[in-house]
C-alpha positions, -999 to 999 in steps of 0.1 A, spaced: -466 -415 -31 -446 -436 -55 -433 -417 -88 -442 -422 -123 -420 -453 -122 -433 -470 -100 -405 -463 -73 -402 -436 -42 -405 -403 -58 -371 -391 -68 -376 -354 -75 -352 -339 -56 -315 -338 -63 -309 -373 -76 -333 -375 -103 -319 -380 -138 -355 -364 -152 -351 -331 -134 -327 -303 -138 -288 -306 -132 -285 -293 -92 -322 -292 -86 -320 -264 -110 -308 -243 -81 -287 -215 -90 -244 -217 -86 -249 -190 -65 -276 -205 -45 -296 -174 -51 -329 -196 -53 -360 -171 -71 -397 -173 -46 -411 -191 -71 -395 -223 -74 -385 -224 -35 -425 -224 -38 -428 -250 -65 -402 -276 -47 -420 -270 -15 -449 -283 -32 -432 -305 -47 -419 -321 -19 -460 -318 -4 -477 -339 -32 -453 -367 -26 -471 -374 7 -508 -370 -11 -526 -398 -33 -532 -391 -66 -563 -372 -76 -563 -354 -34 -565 -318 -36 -539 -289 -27 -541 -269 5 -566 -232 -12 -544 -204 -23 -546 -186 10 -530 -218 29 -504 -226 9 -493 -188 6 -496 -183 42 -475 -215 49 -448 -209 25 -447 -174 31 -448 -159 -5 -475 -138 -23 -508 -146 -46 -490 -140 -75 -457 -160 -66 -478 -190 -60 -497 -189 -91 -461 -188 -109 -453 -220 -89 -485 -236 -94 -484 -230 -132 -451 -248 -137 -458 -278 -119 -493 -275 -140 -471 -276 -172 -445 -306 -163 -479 -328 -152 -473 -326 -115 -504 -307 -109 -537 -302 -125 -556 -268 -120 -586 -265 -124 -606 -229 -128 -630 -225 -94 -622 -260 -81 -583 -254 -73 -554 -278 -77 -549 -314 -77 -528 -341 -74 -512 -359 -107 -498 -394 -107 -501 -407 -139 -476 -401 -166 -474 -382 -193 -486 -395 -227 -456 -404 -252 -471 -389 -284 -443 -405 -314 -440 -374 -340 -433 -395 -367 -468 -411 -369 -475 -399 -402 -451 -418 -418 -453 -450 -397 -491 -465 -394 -500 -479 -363 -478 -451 -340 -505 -422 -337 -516 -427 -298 -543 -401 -303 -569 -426 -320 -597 -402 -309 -609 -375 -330 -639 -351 -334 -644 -327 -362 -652 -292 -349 -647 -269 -383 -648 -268 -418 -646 -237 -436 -635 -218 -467 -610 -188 -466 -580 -174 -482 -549 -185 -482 -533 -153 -476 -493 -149 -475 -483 -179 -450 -503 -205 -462 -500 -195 -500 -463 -197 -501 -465 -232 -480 -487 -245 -505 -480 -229 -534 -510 -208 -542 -517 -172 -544 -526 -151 -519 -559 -149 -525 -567 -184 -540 -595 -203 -512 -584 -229 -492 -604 -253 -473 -599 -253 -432 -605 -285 -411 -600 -285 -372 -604 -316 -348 -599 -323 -320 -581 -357 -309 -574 -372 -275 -567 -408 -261 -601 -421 -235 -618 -393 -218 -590 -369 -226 -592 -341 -255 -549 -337 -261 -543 -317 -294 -562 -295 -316 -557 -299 -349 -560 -279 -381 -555 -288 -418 -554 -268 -447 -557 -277 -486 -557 -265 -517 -594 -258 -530 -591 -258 -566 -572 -293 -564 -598 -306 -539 -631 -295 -553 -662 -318 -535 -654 -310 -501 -683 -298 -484 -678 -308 -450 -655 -325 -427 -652 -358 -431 -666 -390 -410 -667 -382 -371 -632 -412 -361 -623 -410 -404 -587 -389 -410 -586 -362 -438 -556 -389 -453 -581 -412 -452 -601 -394 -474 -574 -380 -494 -566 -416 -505 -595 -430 -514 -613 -396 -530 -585 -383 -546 -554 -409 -549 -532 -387 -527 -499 -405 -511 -480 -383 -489 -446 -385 -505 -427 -364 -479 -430 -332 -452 -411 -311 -437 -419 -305 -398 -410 -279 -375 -419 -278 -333 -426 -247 -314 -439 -233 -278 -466 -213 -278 -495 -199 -252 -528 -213 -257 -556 -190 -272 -587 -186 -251 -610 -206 -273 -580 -232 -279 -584 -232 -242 -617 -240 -243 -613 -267 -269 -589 -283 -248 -603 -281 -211 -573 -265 -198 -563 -231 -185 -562 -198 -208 -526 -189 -216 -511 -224 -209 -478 -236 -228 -482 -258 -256 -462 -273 -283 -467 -266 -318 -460 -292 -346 -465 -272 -379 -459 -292 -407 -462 -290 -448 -471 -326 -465 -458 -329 -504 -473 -359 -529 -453 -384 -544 -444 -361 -574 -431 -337 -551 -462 -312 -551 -475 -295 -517 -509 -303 -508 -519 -295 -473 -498 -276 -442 -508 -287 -410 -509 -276 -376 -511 -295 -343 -514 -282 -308 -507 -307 -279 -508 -299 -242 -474 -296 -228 -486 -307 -196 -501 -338 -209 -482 -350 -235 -442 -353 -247 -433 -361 -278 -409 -387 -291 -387 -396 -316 -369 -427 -328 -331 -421 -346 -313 -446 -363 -321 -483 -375 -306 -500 -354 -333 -518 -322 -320 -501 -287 -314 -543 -268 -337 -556 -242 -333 -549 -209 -337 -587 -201 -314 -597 -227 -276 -606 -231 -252 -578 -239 -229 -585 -273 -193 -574 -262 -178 -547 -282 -156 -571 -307 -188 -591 -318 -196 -561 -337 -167 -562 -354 -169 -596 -368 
């Protein structure tokens, strides 16, 4: 099986993507459960994509290590997007990449990758502590709660969930067209310009229903982008959160101004920079 780049997998020891040392120990003391995952590692590079794992009983019998040891195995290579478990039908075989999700995509049109979405909540609640000091409310001012879900093809990749202000948005009374973004409708209901936001990323376990949402196993990694939008005149007007699969998707960002050069294209020696 060829790797994600086309070439002969390269997932042992020489891979640049992996772990320094095969993420083997300096002591060479190497834990059951990853002398389980690089064994089946080292399996899936002789299947196709989409062909099915040897049952639980096989592959613990062959690699000599218990249940429980191979679910810890399994479960990694289900998070880095090796492997794809699936409840009562077992494990399969991944080959395509992961999805490059750009995390700056609110701020630059035309980036977002997850052009899919499907509105799945709208409610009223309080703010309580958390979101009232994100968006500058009290306590136990109502804020309005939208959740999508948003996905690229066939494939549901994030759930996300917005929260505003109620007293500054008052009309809502429902989510808003099935493929149309809340900014969207910020803009043209209410003349609302994200000005700026500050953004922080997180692991956490996938909830059961989140789980459900998502089509993916209970408990699963994630990341977490939770993130507080501001207006042009500097006032906050909705905190956001957005779950992706960590087995599905990896996130990206761009630094700096200047255009990384073409791979096809001639190099400038170092003094042209300099004149």
């Amino acid at each position: 099986m060829k790797s994600r780049c086309g070439q002969p997998c390269c997932t042992g020891r020489g891979s640049t993507s992996g772990p320094a040392r095969g993420g083997i120990p300096d002591n060479g003391q190497v834990p059951r459960y990853y002398r389980a995952k690089r064994q089946i590692l080292a399996l899936r590079e002789r299947l196709d994509e989409g062909a099915a794992l040897p049952s639980e009983r096989v592959l613990c019998a062959r690699l000599g290590v218990a249940r429980a040891t191979l679910r810890q195995a399994v479960l990694h290579l289900v998070l880095e997007g090796w492997v794809d478990s699936q409840q009562g039908r077992g494990s399969f075989v991944v080959g395509r990449p992961k999805i490059i999700q750009p995390l700056c995509s609110t701020t630059q049109p035309g980036q977002d990758i997850l052009t899919d979405r499907t509105w799945t909540m709208f409610e009223r609640r309080q703010a309580g502590c958390e979101l009232a000091r994100e968006l500058g409310v009290h306590r136990d001012d109502e804020v309005l709660h939208f959740e999508c879900v948003r996905g690229s093809g066939d494939e549901v990749l994030a759930i996300e969930s917005a929260y505003l202000p109620a007293a500054r948005f008052r009309g809502f009374t429902g989510c808003p067209a099935r493929h149309r973004s809340l900014h969207d409708e910020l803009r043209s209901r209410f003349g609302v310009q994200q000005g700026g936001a500050d953004q922080r990323t997180e692991t956490v376990h996938v909830s059961p229903r989140e789980a459900t949402l998502l089509g993916t196993l209970a408990a699963l990694p994630a990341l977490v982008v939770n993130r507080t939008a501001w207006d042009t005149a500097g006032e906050p007007f909705e905190q956001v959160r957005t779950l992706y699969r960590g087995d599905r998707l990896s996130l990206a960002n761009r630094l700096g101004s200047v255009e990384r050069r073409a791979a096809d294209s001639p190099a400038k020696s170092p003094d042209s920079h300099n004149k």
